[in-house]
Structure formats: C-alpha cells, structure tokens
C-alpha positions in Angstrom: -13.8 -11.6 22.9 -14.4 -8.1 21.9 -14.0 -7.9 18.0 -13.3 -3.7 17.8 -12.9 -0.6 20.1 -14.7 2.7 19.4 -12.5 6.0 20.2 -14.0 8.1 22.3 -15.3 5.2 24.5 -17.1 6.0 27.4 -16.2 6.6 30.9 -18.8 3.8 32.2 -18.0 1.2 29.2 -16.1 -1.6 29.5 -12.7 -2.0 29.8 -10.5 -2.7 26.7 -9.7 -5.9 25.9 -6.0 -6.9 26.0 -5.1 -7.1 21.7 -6.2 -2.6 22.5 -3.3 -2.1 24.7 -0.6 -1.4 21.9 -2.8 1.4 20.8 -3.4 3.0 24.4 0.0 3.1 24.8 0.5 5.5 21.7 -1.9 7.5 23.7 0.6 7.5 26.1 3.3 8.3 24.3 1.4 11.0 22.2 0.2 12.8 25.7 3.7 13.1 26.2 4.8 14.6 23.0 6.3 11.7 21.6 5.4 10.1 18.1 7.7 6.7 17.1 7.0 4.6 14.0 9.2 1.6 12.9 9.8 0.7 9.5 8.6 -2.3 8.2 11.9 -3.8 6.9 11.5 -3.8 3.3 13.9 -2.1 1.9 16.6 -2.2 5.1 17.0 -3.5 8.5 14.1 -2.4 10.8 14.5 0.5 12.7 13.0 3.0 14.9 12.2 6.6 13.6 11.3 9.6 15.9 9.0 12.1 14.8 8.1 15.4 15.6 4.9 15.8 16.6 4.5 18.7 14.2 5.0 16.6 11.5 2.7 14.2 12.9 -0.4 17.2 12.9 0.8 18.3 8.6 0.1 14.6 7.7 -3.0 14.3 9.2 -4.5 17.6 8.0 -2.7 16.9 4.2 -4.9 13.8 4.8 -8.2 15.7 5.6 -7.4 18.2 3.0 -7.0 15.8 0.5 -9.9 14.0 0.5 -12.3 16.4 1.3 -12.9 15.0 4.6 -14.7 18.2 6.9 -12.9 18.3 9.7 -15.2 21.4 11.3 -18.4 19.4 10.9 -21.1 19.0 13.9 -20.8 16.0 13.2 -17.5 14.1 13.1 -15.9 12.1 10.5 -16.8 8.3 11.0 -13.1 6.3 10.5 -12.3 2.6 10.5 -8.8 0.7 10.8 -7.9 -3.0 11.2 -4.1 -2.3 11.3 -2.1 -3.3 13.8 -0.3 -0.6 16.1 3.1 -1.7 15.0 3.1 -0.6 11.9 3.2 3.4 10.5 0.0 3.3 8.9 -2.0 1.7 12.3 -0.1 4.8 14.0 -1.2 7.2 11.5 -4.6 6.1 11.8 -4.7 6.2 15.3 -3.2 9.8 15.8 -5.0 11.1 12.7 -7.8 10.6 14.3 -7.0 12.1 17.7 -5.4 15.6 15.8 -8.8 15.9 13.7 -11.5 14.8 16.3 -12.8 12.0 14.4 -14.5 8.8 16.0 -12.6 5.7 15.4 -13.6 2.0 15.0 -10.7 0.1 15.8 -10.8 -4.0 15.1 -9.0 -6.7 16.2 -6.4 -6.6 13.6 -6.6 -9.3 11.2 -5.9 -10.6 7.5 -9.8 -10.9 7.1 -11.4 -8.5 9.5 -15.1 -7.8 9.9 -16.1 -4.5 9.6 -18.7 -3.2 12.1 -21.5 -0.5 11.7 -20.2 3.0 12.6 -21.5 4.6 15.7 -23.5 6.8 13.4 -25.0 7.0 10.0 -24.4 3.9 7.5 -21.2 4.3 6.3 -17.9 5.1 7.7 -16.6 8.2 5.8 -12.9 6.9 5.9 -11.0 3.9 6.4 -7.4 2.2 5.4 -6.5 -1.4 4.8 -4.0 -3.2 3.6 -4.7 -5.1 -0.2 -4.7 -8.7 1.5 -7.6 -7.0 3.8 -9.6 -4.8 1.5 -9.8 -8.5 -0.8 -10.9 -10.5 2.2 -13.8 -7.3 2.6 -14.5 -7.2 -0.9 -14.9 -11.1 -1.4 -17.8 -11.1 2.4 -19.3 -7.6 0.8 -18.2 -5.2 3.5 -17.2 -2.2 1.4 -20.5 -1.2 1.2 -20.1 -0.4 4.9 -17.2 2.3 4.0 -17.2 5.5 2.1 -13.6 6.2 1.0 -10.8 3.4 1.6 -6.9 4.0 1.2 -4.6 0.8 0.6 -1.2 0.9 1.9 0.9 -1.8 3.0 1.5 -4.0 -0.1 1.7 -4.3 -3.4 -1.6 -4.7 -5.7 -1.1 -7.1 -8.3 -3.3 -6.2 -11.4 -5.5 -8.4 -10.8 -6.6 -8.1 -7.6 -6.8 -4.4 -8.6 -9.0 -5.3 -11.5 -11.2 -6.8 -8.9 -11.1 -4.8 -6.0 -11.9 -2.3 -8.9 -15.2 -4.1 -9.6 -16.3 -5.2 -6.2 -15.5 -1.4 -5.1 -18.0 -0.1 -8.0 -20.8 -2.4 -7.0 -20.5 -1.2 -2.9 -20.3 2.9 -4.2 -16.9 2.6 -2.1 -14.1 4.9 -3.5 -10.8 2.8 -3.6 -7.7 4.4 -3.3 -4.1 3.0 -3.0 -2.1 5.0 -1.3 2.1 5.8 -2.0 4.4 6.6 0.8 6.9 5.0 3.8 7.7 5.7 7.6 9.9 7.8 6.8 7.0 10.5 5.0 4.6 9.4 7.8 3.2 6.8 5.7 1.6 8.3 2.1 2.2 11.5 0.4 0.3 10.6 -2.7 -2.4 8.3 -3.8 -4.3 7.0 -7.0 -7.7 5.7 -6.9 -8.4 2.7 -8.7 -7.5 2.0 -12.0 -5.7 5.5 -12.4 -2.4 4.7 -13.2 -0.9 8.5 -11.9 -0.2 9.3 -8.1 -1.3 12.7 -7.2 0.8 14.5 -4.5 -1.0 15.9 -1.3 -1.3 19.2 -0.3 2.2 20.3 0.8 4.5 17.6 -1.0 6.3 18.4 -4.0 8.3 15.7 -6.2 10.6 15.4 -8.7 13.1 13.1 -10.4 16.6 13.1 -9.6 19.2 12.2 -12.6 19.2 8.3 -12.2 15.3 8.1 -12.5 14.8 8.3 -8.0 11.7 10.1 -6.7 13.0 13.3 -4.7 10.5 14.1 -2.3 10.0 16.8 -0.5 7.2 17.6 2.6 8.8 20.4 4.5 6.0 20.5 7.4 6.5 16.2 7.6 10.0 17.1 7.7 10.6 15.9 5.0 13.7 17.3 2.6 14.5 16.0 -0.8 14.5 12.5 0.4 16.2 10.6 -2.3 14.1 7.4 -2.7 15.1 3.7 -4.4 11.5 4.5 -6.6 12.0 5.0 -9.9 8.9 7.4 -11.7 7.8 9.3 -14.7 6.0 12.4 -14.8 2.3 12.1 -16.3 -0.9 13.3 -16.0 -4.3 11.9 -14.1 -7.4 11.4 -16.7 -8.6 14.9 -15.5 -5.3 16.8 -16.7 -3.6 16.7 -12.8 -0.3 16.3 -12.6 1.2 13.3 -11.0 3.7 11.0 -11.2 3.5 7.4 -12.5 5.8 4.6 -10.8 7.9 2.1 -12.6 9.3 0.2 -9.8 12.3 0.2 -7.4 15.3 1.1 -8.8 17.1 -1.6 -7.0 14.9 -4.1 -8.7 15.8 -2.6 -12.7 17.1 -5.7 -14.8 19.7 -4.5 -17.9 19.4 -7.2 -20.3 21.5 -6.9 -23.3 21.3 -2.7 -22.6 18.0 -3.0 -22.3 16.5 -1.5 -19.0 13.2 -3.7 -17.6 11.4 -2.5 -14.8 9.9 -5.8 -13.4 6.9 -4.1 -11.9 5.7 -2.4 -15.3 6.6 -6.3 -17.2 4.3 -7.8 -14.1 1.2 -5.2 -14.8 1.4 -6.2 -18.7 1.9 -10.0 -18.1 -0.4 -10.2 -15.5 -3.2 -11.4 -17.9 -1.3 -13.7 -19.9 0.4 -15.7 -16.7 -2.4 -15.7 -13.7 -4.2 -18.0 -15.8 -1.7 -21.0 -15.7 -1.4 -20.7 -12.3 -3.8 -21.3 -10.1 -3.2 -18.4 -7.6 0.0 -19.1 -7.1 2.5 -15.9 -6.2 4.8 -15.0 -8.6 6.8 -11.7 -10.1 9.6 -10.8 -12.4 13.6 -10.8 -11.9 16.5 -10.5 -13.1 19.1 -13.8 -13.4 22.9 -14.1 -14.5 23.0 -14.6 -18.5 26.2 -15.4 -20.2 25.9 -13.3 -22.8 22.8 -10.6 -22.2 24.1 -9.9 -18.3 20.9 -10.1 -16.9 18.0 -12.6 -18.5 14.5 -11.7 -17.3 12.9 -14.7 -15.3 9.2 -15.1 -14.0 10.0 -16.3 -10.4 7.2 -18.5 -9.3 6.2 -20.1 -5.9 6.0 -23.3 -5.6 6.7 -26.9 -6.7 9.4 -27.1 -10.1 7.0 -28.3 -13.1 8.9 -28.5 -16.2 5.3 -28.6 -18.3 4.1 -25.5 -16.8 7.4 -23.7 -17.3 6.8 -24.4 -21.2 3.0 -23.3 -21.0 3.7 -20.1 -19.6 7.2 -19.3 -21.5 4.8 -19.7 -24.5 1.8 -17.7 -23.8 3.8 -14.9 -22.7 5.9 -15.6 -26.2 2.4 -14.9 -27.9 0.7 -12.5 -26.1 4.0 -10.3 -25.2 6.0 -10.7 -27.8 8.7 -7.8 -27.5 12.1 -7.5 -26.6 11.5 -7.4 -22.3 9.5 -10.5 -22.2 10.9 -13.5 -19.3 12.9 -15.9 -21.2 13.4 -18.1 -18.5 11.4 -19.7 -15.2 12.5 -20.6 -11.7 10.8 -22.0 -8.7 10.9 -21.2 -5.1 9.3 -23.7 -2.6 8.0 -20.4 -0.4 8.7 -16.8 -1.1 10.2 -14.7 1.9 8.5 -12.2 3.4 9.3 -9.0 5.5 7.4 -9.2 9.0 4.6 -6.5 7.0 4.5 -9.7 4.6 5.4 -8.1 1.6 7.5 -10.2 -0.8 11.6 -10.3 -0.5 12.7 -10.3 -4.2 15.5 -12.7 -4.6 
C-alpha cells in the first residue's frame, strides 16, 4: 500500500491510491474556485465555512512571508504533511502548496506517520503536524528529516513541549506551535518552542477586547475583529517583538472565592509537580461547585478513582504550589471525551 503521494506527480506514475482521493478532490473544488473548511467542533457544533479564494492565496503568502520560506527560488520549497484532508490545516497544507509552487509529500495520514525523504536535498524545508504526531516523529528520530515544523491541532502539554523541545534541538529541526482556527484559515500567529509569546503574521493585527477576548483582525483572510473565547496578555518575545501571550479560554476561567484561575496557566505551572504521580495518564484543571468559594479548583484526572493517589498528588501540589489558585480537590473520569480532531472536551 502506498505510504505517501508526492505533488507534482507524474503523468506516467502510478495511479493514487484510494486514502489520496479526499485531497484530489480539493483539487477539484479549488480548480473551480471553491475553498471549504469544516471546523473541528471544539468549541461549537461542526460546521461548514466557505472561503474566498482570496483569502485562501493572503494565508498562504503570510505563511511564506513569515518564515522566510523563498517562494521565487529555482528550486522549490520541499513541504511535508500527514494531515488528513478533513481538517483546515490538511486543506491549508494542501492549497498552500498549490498557490506557492512548492512540492508536497503527502502521507497516509496517521497518529504515528513515517516521514519519507524529500524528492530533493535532505531535508524538507517545511512541514505541519499535529503534537500527538510530531511526539510519535520525535520518539523514531524523524525530525532530523525536516527543516521547520508548525504544530497545530492540539494542545501541548508542558511536558511534551519540554521534550519535543529537546528531541527538536538534537535533529537541528525548528519547532513551532502554531495559534489560529477555521475560521482565520488555520494560524495567524505562532511561537517556537519554549517561547512563551505568539507573534502575529504579516497582515494580522490583535488586540484585547474589555473582558480579556483576543480581537483579531486579517482583513485579506477576511477576517474583521473576530471576537474570540481566548483570553491573552500583551508581552513581548525574548528578542523585544511584540506578541501576545495566551491564558486560556475564557469559557474555561474558574472564579474561586473572587479569585479568577485560568486552568491552562495552573496546568503549565503544575505540570512538574503532577506528571510524576501519574504514570501518563491525561489530566487538566476545572472548575467544580463549592458551597462557599463558588467554584473550587479540581485536577480532573483520567482514569480509575484511587483514593491514595488523590492524597499524593493534593499534597505535592500543596508543597510545590502553594498559593492561593492551587486544586483543592480531585475527580476521576473513566475516559475523557474528545472532539472528532481528538482534543479534549472539558467537563
């Protein structure tokens, strides 16, 4: 079974293979100047979003632009994707590379794909992955095989970060996680690795509106101050850029006592203090009913109710994070749901 599918392909090759079809038919609808993404369900119901192919051409050059990737070279940009053609960011990858004239690698898409040589040279200068992906790449050594990766798709918890971090120095692969929805055609700003500040691309402006939202706004994406559920700070990158950092979802604040947590910040500091009592397990901060304080801040955890473990990690997070926003309480959940993108439904 044929494990990837280089764009152009030639006239005399073989044909594709069935899992290709999804992505020839964006050809399709492309050719015929039409550009659909679907949203992943995250945040809402599913649905369908129409783009104009205008919009389509701004991201892909912001892209380009913003990674310094020469789209008037003799020789073309090498790019590599093992996202499926449902989601915004397989689309992206796929059109992007049509708009710009890159090549394109394109493998069977899978949790722990295998990344082939590019048709030239010994890197390919671009790819995007999701974090579940780029972990499985970095644990069988493939990043050396890649020259700048964006993340999108997921959440990266700190650790895999620290990690991916790590793994990325060793292969000389730039790491970048990437910020953005369907709605934006997938990211308007990214952060490499360990950098804690998203810088805008070229042609998006931000700002934050009066309850803390990210206003976007990415005129040639048609894009106008799109009020998101993201809740940021201005700050600055280590090289003095200006950026934004982001706390969390708004939707996903926890007011305990007056006190405002944003779970996502908590997880990032607690990170080091919980991984360690459990064995791999998923897990992430919520807010729970509290008699008194409103809201009580809970570490949700997957899995099987152990009252000894609750205890162990209640304490160690008593020690190492002893302030006023630290989880007071634990709960269990036999399985987590997920969205179809398989990014975890907060409950």
């Amino acid at each position: 079974m044929t494990a990837f599918w280089r764009i152009p392909h030639p006239d005399d090759g073989p044909p594709p293979p069935d899992w290709v079809q999804p992505f020839l038919e964006l050809d399709a609808e492309w050719n015929a100047g039409r550009a659909v993404g679907r949203t992943s369900g995250s945040t809402g119901t599913p649905k369908s979003v129409a783009f104009d192919p205008a919009a389509v051409r701004a991201s892909a050059h912001a892209t380009a632009l913003h990674f310094g990737l020469n789209t008037h070279s003799d020789s073309p940009i090498q790019a590599w994707s093992a996202l499926p053609a449902l989601g915004v960011g397989g689309r992206m990858m796929w059109w992007r590379t049509r708009i710009l004239g890159w090549t394109l690698t394109q493998s069977r898409p899978s949790t722990s794909p295998m990344v082939p040589e590019p048709a030239t040279g010994e890197r390919h200068d671009f790819a995007v992955a999701t974090p579940q992906q780029a972990a499985a790449m970095a644990q069988t050594g493939q990043l050396r095989k890649i020259r700048i990766l964006l993340l999108g798709g997921g959440a990266v918890s700190p650790s895999l970060e620290t990690a991916l971090q790590s793994a990325a120095a060793q292969a000389q692969c730039e790491v970048h996680l990437g910020f953005g929805m369907t709605e934006t055609l997938t990211h308007v700003a990214t952060r490499p690795l360990g950098e804690p500040v998203y810088t805008p691309l070229p042609g998006v402006t931000w700002s934050a509106d009066v309850d803390g939202g990210l206003l976007l706004d990415a005129p040639e994406r048609g894009v106008h101050a799109l009020h998101t559920r993201d809740a940021v700070e201005a700050a600055t990158t280590a090289s003095d850029s200006p950026g934004f950092r982001w706390l969390g979802r708004l939707d996903d604040v926890i007011n305990t006592g007056g006190l405002k947590v944003h779970p996502t910040e908590l997880e990032r500091a607690l990170d080091p203090l919980v991984e360690p009592h459990l064995d791999g397990r998923r897990w992430y901060v919520a807010g729970r009913p509290h008699p008194t304080t409103g809201e009580q801040v809970t570490l949700v955890v997957e899995g099987e109710a152990n009252a000894q473990q609750a205890e162990r990690l209640l304490a160690a997070v008593a020690q190492g994070h002893p302030h006023p926003d630290r989880p007071r309480a634990v709960v269990w959940m036999a399985r987590f749901e997920e969205t179809g993108t398989g990014k975890v439904v907060r409950r």
